[in-house]
C-alpha positions, 0 to 999 in steps of 0.5 A, a space after each residue: 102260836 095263838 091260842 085258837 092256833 089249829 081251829 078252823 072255821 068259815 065264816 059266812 057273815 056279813 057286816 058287824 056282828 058275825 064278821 066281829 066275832 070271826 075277828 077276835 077268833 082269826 085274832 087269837 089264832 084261827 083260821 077264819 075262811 071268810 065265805 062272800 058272794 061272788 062279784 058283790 061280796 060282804 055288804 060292808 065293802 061298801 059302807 064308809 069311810 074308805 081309803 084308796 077305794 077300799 071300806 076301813 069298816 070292812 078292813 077293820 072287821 075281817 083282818 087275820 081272815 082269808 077270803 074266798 068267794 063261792 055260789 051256795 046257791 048252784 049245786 057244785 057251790 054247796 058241795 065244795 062248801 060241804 067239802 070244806 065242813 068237812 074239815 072245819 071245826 066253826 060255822 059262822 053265819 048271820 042269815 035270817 032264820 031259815 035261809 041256809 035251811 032253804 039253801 040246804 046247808 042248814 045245822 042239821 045237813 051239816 052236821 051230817 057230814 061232819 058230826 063235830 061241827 060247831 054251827 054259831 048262828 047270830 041274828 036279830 031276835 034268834 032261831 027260836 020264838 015268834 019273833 025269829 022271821 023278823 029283820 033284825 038290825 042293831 038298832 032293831 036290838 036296841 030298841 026292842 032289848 030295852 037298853 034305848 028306853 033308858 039311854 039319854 036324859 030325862 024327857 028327852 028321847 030314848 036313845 041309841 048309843 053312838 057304836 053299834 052296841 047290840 051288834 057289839 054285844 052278840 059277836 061277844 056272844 057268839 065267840 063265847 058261845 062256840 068257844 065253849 062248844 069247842 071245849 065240848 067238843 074237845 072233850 066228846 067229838 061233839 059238835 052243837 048249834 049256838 044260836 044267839 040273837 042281838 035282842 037277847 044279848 041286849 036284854 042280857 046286858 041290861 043287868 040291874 035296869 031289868 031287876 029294878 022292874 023284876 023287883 019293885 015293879 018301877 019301869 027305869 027311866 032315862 036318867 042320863 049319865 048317872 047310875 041307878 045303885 050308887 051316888 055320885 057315879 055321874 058326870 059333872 060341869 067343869 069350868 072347862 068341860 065334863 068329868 066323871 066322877 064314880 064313888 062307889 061307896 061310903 068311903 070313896 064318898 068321904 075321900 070326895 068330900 074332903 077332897 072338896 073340904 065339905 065335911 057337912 056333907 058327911 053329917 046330912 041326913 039326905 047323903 048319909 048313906 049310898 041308898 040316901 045319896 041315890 034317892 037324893 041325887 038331883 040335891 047332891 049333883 048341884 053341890 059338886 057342880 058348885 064346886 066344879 064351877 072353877 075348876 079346870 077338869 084335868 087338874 081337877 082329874 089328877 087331883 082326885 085320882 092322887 086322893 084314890 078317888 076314881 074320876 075320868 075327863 070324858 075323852 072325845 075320840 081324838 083324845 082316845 086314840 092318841 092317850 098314852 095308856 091305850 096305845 101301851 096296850 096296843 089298842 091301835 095297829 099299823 098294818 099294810 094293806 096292798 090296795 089301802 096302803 098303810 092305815 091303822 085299825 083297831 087292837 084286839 082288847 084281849 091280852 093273853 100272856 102265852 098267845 098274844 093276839 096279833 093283826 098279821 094279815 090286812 082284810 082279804 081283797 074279794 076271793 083273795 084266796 081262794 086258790 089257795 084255800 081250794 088248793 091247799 085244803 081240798 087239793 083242787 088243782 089250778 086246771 079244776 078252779 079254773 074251770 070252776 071260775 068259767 061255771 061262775 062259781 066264784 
């Protein structure tokens, strides 16, 4: 069993943010219907890189989910989708605002026929505010959220972070969001619209940027690899490439110094302290970097992580996905997929002691299993789909 073993839900999303969250739920046990247009399907079966023909985005995205396809705008689509409300416990979708208002499928015509339904919504600036008809993309989240006003180096441009982060962050969202709903649910029978927005989830995750304008009126700026509250907690110039250094306090501070044999450090007026050290980072930096200069940055790691020292290299992807450790949590799963072959996709991160979470199943191929989703759960017979298939409903 899964943790989620029993909870059905139909997710009607497309591309990141909306498939990511009905990902981590199919991961921990649910049945997740992913709901796709006819013929055409979720936008991502086109986004690269592809295997055999098939989008490793897409797979990566919607494994562990069974796949139908189904015409929400005829009539006989909205009432076979309402009959599968029924007995779902999760709606997922990440339309614009008001798009299965118009199709009639709305939170309140769906809460009419099944009271206990949880209906997780995600979209760019949310179903609320004057801003809730606007398109809304990852980098749209990014930008307007604050976080690419404060990513990259000083006088440089602002910049997106290499993933998808907004999106990232609103399909943890949601998940958390209409878990909790279900716990209501659980409890009282009742189910509630979760509205979450890739803007708000952004701004959210700016914690510390936004309480520096919040409390001193100072707007943060780009500041590169180092942090606002403590000091080092940077990157630094090896002789062979980049490390990470974070010293989150005074000790770790002098464990760092003696590391380096510059006990002066810890006598300087202008490092004495975290807030001094902080306030004179652009001094300090360039002492650890002289130090640094003929020093190889894996022995240099090693050496300071023996000392308790917290210090990383900084890993390009192919460092990442071959390193040891993360393949000892799983991070990266082998799974057969009938038209892509074997391939690997990305591990879940969760790690449950009672229900681990598992990648069972590859992405469904377009309409996969409708058959049997029709079939098994609303008792169709082959003869019915079929004629159905002939109204192009599928």
């Amino acid at each position: 069993m899964g943790a989620l073993t029993g909870v059905r839900v139909l997710d009607l999303t497309r591309v990141l943010a909306g498939p990511y969250c009905g990902m981590l739920l199919a991961d921990m046990g649910a049945e997740v219907i992913k709901v796709e247009v006819p013929k055409k399907g979720d936008d991502s079966r086109s986004f690269g890189p592809f295997v055999n023909g098939e989008s490793a985005y897409y797979m990566n995205l919607n494994r562990n989910k069974k796949g139908i396809t189904l015409n929400l705008k005829s009539e006989k689509g909205k009432e076979i989708f309402l009959e599968l409300v029924k007995k779902a416990d999760i709606i997922l979708e990440n339309f614009r605002p008001g798009t299965m208002e118009k199709l009639g499928l709305g939170y309140e015509e769906l809460k009419a026929v099944n009271p206990g339904i949880i209906y997780g919504c995600v979209s760019g600036f949310g179903h609320t505010g004057p801003y809730k008809n606007r398109a809304g993309y990852d980098i749209i989240g990014q930008a307007v959220g604050g976080l690419m006003s404060t990513t990259g180096w000083p006088g440089g441009e602002a910049t997106r972070t290499g993933t998808a982060m907004a999106d990232i962050l609103a399909g943890l969202s949601v998940t958390i969001g209409v878990l909790g709903a279900l716990n209501y649910k659980f409890k009282t029978g009742i189910g509630q619209k979760v509205d979450v927005a890739l803007v708000d989830s952004v701004v959210s995750s700016m914690e510390i940027i936004t309480q520096i304008y919040l409390t001193s009126g100072k707007i943060p700026e780009r500041i590169g690899n180092r942090y606002e509250s403590v000091y080092p907690y940077d990157s630094f110039k090896a002789l062979d490439g980049s490390l990470v250094i974070g010293c989150g306090n005074d000790k770790l501070f002098s464990l760092l110094v003696g590391v380096m044999e510059a006990p002066e450090l810890l006598e300087d007026e202008r490092f004495i302290s975290n807030a001094k050290r902080v306030e004179n980072n652009m001094h300090l930096k360039p002492i650890i970097e002289e130090w640094l200069k003929d020093k190889k940055v894996d022995e240099t790691v090693e050496r300071l992580l023996a000392k308790g020292i917290p210090a990383a290299p900084i890993n390009t992807i192919d460092k990442v996905v071959n390193d040891s450790h993360i393949l000892s949590r799983e991070m990266f799963v082998e799974v057969e997929h009938p038209k892509a072959g074997k391939m690997k996709l990305t591990g879940n991160h969760l790690k449950f002691s009672e229900t681990p979470t598992k990648i069972k199943t590859p992405a469904p191929l377009l309409g996969e299993h409708l058959n049997e989703v029709l079939g098994n759960i609303l008792g169709y017979t082959q003869e019915e789909i079929e004629r159905l298939a002939d109204e192009n409903l599928f």
